[in-house]
C-alpha positions in Angstrom: -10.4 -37.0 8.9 -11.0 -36.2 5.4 -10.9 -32.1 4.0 -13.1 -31.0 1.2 -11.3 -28.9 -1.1 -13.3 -26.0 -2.1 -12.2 -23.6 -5.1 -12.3 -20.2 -4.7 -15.0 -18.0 -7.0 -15.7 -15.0 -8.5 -18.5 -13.3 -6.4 -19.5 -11.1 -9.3 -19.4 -13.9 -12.5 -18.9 -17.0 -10.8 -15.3 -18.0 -12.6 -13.0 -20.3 -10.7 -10.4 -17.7 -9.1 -6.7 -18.9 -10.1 -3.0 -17.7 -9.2 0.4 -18.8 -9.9 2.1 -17.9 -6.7 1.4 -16.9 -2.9 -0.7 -13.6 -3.3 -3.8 -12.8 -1.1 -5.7 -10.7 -3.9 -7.3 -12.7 -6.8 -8.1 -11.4 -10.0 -10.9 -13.1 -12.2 -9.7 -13.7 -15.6 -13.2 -13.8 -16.4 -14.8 -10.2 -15.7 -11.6 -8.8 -14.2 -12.9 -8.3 -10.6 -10.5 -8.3 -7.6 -11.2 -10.6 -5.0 -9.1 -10.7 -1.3 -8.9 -14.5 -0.8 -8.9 -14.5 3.0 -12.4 -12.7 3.3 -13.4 -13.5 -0.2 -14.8 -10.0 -0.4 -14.9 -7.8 -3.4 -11.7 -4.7 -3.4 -11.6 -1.5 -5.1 -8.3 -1.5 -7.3 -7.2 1.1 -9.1 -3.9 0.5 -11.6 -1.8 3.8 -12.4 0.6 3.8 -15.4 4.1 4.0 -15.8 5.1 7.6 -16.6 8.9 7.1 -16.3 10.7 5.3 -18.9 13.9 2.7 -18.0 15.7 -0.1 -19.0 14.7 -2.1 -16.6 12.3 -4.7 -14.7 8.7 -3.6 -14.9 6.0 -4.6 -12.5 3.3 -3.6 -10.5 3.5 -3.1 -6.6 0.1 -3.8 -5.1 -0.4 -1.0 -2.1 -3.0 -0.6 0.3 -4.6 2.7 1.3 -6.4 4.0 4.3 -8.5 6.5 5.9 -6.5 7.4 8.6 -7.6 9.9 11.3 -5.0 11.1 13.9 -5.9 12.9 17.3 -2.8 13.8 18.9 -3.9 14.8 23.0 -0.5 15.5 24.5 3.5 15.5 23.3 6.5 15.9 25.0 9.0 17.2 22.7 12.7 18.2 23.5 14.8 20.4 21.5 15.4 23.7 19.4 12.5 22.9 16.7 9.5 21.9 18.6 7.2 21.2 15.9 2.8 20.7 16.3 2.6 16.8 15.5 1.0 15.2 12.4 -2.6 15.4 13.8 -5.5 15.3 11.0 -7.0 13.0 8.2 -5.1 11.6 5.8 -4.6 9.1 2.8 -1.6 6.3 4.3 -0.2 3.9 1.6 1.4 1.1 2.3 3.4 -1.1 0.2 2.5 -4.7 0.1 4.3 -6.8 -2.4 8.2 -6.9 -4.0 8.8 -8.9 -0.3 9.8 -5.4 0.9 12.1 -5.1 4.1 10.3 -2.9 6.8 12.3 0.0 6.3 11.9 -0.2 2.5 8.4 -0.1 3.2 8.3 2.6 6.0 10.7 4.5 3.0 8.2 4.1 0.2 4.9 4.8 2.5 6.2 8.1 3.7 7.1 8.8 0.0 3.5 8.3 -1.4 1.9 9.4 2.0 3.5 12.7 2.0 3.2 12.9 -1.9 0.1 10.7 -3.0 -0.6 9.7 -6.9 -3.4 11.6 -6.9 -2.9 12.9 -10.8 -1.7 9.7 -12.0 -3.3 7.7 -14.9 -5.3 5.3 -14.4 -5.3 2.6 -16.2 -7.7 -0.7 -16.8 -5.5 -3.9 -16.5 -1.6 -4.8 -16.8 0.3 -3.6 -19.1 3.5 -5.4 -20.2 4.7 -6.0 -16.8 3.0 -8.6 -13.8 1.7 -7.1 -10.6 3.9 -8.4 -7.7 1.8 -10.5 -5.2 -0.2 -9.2 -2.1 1.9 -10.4 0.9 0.6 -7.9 3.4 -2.6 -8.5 4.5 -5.3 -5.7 5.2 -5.3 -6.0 8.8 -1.4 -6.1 8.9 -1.7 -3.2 6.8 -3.4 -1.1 9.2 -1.0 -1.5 11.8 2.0 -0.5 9.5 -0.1 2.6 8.9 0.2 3.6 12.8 3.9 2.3 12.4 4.7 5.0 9.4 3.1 7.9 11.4 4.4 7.6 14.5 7.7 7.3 12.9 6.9 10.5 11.1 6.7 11.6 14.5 10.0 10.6 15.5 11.6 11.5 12.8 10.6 15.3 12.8 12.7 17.9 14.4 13.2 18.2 18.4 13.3 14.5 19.9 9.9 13.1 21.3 9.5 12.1 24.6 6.4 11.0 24.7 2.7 11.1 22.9 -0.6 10.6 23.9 -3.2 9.6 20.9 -5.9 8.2 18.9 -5.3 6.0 15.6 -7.8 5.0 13.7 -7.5 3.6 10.0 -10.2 2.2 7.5 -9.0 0.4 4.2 -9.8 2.6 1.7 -8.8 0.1 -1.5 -5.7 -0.9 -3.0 -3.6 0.7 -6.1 -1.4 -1.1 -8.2 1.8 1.5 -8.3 4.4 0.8 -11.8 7.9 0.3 -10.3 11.2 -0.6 -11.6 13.7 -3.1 -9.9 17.7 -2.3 -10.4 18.5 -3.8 -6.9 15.9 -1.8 -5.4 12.1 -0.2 -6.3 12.2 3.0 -8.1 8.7 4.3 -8.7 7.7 4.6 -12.2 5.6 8.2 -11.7 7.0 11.0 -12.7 6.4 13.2 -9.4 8.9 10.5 -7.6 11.7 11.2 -10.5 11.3 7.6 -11.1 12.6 6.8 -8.1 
């Protein structure tokens, strides 16, 4: 059996797509375009810039947004503070680099869902720190998006018994978020407090 070895290319100028380390989105070095190596297919990528200022290890944490729409049909709720549930449309982000454990990431999704970078400047390319790589793929993403609201869910006042439901979320693009590391990831925006 023999395997042809076939490098990876730019679909917009051709380049020969190169990286370092384990990470599932490319960037040419050629034209700058951002490529998701298991599809090949072209991503929108935004990069926002740091806005808090520390002493410590800069990078930038590649996370992946979605269109998420949420019917909620029926809940059983028990308790006091029987809240409506988190129906709607939304914007979910979900960390995918920094080899985040799952309740790190459940922690920082929440935090950008509930509060999204919206103001934030953008900027065009990497400045003075590395993006961490893509380990969470789009699909995987998707399904950590239904993970973070139904633990929104859980986590609201009253204690859930039960749900009926309809999930639906559509990758939206990914945007490269400036975080520190002392131990842990602070967010580098000033609406977080750097943290």
């Amino acid at each position: 059996m023999s395997i042809k070895l076939v490098p990876l290319k730019c679909p917009h100028c051709g380049s020969i797509l190169k990286s370092d380390r384990k990470d599932l989105l490319y960037m040419c070095d050629n034209c700058g375009t951002f490529v998701y190596a298991p599809t090949e297919a072209v991503v929108n990528v935004k990069i926002l810039d740091f806005e808090v200022l520390r002493n410590s290890k800069k990078y930038y944490m590649p996370v992946l947004t979605y269109l998420t729409n949420v019917e909620i049909y029926s809940e059983e709720v028990r308790g006091f503070f029987k809240e409506r549930g988190m129906g709607g449309r939304w914007l979910t982000y979900i960390p995918a680099g920094g080899s985040l454990p799952a309740e790190e990431v459940v922690r920082l999704s929440k935090m950008l869902t509930s509060n999204p970078p919206q103001d934030s400047k953008e900027i065009d390319s990497f400045r003075d720190a590395r993006p961490l790589p893509m380990e969470i793929t789009i699909e995987e993403g998707a399904e950590l998006a239904e993970f973070v609201f139904l633990s929104y869910e859980v986590d609201r006042p009253g204690i859930l018994q039960g749900i009926n439901y309809s999930f639906s979320a559509n990758f939206n693009g990914i945007v490269y978020i400036p975080v520190y590391y002392e131990g842990g990831y602070l967010i580098g925006l000033r609406r977080y407090g750097g943290r």
